[in-house]
N, C-alpha and C positions, 0 to 999 in steps of 0.2 A: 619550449618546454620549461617547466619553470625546475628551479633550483631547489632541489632534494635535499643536497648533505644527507645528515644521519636518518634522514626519513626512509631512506634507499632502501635499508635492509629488511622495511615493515611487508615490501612489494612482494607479491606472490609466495612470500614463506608461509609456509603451514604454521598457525597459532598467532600471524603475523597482522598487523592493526588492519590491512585492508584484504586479509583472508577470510573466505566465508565455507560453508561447505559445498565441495568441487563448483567452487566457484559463484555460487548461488547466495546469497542472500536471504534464506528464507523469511526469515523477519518481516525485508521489507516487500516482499513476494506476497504473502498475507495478507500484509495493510493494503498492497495497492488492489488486489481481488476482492479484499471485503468492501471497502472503499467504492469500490467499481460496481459491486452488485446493489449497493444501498442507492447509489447516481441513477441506475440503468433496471432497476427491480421493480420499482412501483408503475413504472412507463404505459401506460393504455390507449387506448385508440375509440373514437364512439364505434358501436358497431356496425362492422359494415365498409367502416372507412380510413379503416390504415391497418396495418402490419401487425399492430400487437392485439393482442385478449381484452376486450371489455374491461375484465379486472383485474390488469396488469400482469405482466409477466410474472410477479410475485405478490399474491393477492394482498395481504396484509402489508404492502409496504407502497400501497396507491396513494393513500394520504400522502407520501412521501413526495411523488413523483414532481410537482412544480419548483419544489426547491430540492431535487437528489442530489443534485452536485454537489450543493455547499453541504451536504450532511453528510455528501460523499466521503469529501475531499476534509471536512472535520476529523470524520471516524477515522479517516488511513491517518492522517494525522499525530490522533491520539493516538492511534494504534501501536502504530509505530513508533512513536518515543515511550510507551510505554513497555513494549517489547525490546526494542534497544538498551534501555536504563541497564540492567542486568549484565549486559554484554559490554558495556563501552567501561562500568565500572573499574574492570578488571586489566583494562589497559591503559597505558602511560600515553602521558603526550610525547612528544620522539620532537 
């Protein structure tokens, strides 16, 4: 376990650096679902011959679908330090 010192007191407190609400994260809960449907929304199949819809599980984002990942894994990205910025402001380093 690595060595805490004054970090200790940040752990499970309410309002505390790695407190979230009951526990959750929303923030990064967001980025990783948005993220996840951009990767996995454009996804199609020719017809006839696999699992998903001709024109994609989410029609307007087929274009998408050969590169989802990286635009996946871009968006939750940004997402998310742009959601965090806000939050991390307002706490100290310990």
């Amino acid at each position: 376990m690595v060595r805490l010192g004054s970090r200790k007191k940040g752990f499970l407190l309410p309002g505390g650096r790695y407190w979230y609400t009951a526990g959750w994260n929303w923030r990064a809960v967001l980025a990783f679902v948005t993220g996840g449907l951009l990767a996995v929304g454009g996804t199609y199949s020719q017809p006839g011959k696999g699992p998903f819809p001709a024109d994609g599980l989410i029609p307007f984002l087929q274009p998408l679908a050969d590169y989802g990942w990286a635009v996946g894994l871009g968006v939750a990205l940004t997402l998310y330090t742009v959601l965090m910025a806000p939050a991390m402001r307002g706490r100290t380093r310990s």
